[in-house]
C-alpha positions as CSV (number, residue, x, y, z in Angstrom):
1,X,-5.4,-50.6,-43.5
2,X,-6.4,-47.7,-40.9
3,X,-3.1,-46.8,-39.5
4,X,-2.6,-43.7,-41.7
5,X,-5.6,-41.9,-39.8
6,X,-4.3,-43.0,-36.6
7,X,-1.8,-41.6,-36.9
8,X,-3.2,-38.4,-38.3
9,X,-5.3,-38.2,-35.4
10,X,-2.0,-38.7,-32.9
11,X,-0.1,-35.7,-34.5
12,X,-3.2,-33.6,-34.4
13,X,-3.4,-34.6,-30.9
14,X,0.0,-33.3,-30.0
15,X,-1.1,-30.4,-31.7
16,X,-3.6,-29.9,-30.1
17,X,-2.2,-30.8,-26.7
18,X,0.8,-28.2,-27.5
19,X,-1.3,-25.3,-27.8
20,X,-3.8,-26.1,-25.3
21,X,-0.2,-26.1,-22.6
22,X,1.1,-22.9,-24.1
23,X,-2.1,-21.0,-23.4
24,X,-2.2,-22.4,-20.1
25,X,1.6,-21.3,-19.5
26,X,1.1,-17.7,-20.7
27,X,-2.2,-18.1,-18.4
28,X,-0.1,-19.0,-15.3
29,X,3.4,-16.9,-16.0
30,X,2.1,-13.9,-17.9
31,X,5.4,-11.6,-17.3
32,X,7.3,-14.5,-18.4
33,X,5.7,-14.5,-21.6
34,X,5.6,-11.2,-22.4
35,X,9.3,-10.7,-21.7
36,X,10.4,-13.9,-24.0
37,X,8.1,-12.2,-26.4
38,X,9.7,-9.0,-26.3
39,X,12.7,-10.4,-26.5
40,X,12.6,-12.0,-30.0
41,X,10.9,-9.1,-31.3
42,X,13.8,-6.8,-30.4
43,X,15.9,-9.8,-32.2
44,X,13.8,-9.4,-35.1
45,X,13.7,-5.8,-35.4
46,X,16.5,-5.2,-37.3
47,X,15.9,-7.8,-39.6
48,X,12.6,-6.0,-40.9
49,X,14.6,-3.2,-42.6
50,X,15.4,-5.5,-44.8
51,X,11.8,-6.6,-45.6
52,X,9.8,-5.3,-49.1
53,X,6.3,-6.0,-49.5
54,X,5.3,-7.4,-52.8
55,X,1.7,-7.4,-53.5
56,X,2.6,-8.9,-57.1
57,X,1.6,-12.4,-57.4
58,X,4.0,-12.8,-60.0
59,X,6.6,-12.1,-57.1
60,X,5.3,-15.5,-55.6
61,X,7.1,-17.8,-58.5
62,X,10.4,-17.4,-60.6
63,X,10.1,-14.7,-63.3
64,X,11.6,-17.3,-65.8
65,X,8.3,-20.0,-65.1
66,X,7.0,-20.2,-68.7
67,X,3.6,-19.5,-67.2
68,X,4.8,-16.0,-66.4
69,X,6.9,-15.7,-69.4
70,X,4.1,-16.4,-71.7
71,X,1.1,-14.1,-69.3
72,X,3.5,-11.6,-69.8
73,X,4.1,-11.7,-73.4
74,X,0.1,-11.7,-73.4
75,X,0.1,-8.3,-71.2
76,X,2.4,-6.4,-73.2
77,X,0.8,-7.1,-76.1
78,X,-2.9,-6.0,-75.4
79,X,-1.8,-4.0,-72.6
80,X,-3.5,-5.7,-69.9
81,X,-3.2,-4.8,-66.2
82,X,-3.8,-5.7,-62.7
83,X,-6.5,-3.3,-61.6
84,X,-7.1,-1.6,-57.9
85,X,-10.7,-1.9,-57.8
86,X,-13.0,0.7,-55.9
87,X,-16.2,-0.4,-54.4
88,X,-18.9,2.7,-54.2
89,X,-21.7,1.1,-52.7
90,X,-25.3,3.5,-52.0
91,X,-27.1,3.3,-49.1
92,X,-30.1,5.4,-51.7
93,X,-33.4,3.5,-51.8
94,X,-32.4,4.0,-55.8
95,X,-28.9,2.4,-55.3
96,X,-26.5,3.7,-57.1
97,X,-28.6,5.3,-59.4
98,X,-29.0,9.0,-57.7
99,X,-27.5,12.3,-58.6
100,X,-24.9,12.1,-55.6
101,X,-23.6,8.8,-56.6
102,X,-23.3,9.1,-60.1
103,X,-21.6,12.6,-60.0
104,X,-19.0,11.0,-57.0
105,X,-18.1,8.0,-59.8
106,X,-17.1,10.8,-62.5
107,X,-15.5,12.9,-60.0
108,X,-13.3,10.5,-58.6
109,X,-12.7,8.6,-62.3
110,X,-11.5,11.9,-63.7
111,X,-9.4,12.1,-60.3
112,X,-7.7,8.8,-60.5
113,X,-6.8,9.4,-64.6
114,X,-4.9,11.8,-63.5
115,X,-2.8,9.5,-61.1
116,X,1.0,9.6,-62.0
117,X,2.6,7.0,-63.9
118,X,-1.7,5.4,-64.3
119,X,-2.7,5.1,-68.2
120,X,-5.8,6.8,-68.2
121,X,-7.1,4.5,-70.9
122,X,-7.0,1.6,-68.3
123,X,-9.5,3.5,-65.9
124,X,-12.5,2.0,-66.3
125,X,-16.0,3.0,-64.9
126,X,-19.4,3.6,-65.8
127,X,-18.1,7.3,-66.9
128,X,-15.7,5.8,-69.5
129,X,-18.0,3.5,-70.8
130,X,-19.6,4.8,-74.3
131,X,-23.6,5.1,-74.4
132,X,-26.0,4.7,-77.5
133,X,-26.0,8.3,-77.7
134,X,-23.8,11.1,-79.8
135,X,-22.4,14.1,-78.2
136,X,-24.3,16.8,-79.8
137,X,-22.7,17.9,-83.7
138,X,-20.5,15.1,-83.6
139,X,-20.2,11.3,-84.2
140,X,-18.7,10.3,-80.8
141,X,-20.9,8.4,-78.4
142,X,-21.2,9.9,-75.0
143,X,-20.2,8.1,-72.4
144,X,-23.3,6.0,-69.8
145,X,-22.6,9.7,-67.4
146,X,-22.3,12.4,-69.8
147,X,-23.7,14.8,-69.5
148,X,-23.9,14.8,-65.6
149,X,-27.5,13.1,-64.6
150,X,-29.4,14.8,-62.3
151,X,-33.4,13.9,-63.2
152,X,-35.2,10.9,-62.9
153,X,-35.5,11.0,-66.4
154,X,-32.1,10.7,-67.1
155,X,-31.2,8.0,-64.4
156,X,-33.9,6.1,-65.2
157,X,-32.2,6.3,-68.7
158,X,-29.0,4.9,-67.2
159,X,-30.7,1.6,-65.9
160,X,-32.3,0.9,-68.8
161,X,-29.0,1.3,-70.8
162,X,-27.1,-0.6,-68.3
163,X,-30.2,-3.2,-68.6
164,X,-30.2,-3.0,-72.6
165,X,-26.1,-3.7,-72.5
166,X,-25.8,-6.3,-69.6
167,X,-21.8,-6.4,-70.4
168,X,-21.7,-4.1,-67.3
169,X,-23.9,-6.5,-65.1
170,X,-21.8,-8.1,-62.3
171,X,-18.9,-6.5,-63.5
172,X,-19.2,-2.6,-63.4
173,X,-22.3,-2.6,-61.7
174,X,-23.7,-5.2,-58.9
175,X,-26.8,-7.4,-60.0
176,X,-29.2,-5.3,-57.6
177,X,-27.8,-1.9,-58.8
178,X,-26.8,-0.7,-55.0
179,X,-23.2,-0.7,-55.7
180,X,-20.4,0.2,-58.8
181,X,-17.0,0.3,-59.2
182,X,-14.1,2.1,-60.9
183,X,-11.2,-0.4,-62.2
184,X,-7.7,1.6,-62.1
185,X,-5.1,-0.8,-64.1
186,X,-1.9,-0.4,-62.2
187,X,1.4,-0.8,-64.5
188,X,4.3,-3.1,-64.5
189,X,7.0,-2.1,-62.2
190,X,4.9,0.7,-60.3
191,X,4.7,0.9,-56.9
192,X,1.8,-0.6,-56.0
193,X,1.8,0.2,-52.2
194,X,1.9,4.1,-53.3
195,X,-0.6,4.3,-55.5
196,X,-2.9,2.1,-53.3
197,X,-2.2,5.5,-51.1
198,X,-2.9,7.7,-53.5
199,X,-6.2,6.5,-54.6
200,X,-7.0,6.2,-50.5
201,X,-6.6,9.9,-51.0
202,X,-8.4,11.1,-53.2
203,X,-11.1,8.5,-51.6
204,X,-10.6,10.7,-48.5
205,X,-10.8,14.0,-49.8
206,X,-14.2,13.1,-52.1
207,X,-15.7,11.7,-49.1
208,X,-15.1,14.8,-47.3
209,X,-16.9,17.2,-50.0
């Protein structure tokens, strides 16, 4: 009843063996190597014009699976998205609970709502999220960052919020309140690998002011 792992151990043997007397060929005839490798790449080259990168995982399985077909009719209909999610971790003995931090998370929410082709409703952040407080004369909550927070006061305010809420806890905001993030929903069809650019950018730029 054993030879089925014998012969699992033979093949990873040969494996094993294989590799082990390739390295010690490129070892021993280094040019050699080099040169076949160059070779197929130049063979290869023109082949990658043709290449797209999809970074869709629906792109993985046939868009007529009924899994997809039914997660789709789901996504239409409550208008869910894949989100691009930015880490903003603080190095500030307060995590991220410090003037600099919390101003950076509404400056680069407002920034990435303003992405083309991005529905600004499906940016999500601790700057969208709605507080237990009314903006002053009318009967719409403020959001946990409005207005901006600048005293201890008012950040101390924030974690007890955040605390009070605990929807936010391991999802908005990590469990030991050094890090946050902002959720951009990308839509169907979009071009993923360009607005992965664009929100590098504007990463860039904040990080420089």
């Amino acid at each position: 009843d054993m030879p089925v792992p014998d012969v699992q151990l033979k093949l990873h043997g040969l494996v094993v063996g294989f590799f082990r007397s390739l390295a010690r060929y490129a070892t021993h005839h280094p040019r050699r190597v080099l040169g076949i490798a160059t070779v197929i790449t130049l063979v290869a080259a023109p082949g990658v014009a043709w290449l797209k990168l999809r970074t869709d995982g629906h792109a993985l399985v046939s868009q007529h699976a009924p899994e997809v077909v039914y997660d789709k009719a789901i996504r239409e209909q409550f208008g869910i998205e894949d989100d691009i999610v930015v880490l903003i971790r603080s190095g500030n003995a307060d995590g991220i609970f410090n003037p600099g931090t919390v101003q950076l998370v509404r400056d680069l929410t407002a920034a990435f709502r303003k992405l083309p082709g991005i529905n600004p409703a499906n940016v999500m952040s601790l700057a969208t999220e709605p507080s237990f407080r009314f903006r002053p004369g009318r009967l719409v909550n403020q959001t946990l960052l409005e207005p901006p927070l600048n005293t201890k006061a008012e950040l101390d305010l924030l974690r007890d919020d955040l605390r009070r809420i605990e929807l936010y806890n391991s999802t908005l905001v990590s469990t030991n309140g050094n890090a946050t993030v902002i959720l951009i929903g990308t839509p169907p069809g979009s071009n993923r690998t360009r607005l992965y650019q664009d929100v590098l950018d504007i990463d860039r730029k904040s990080t420089r002011l």
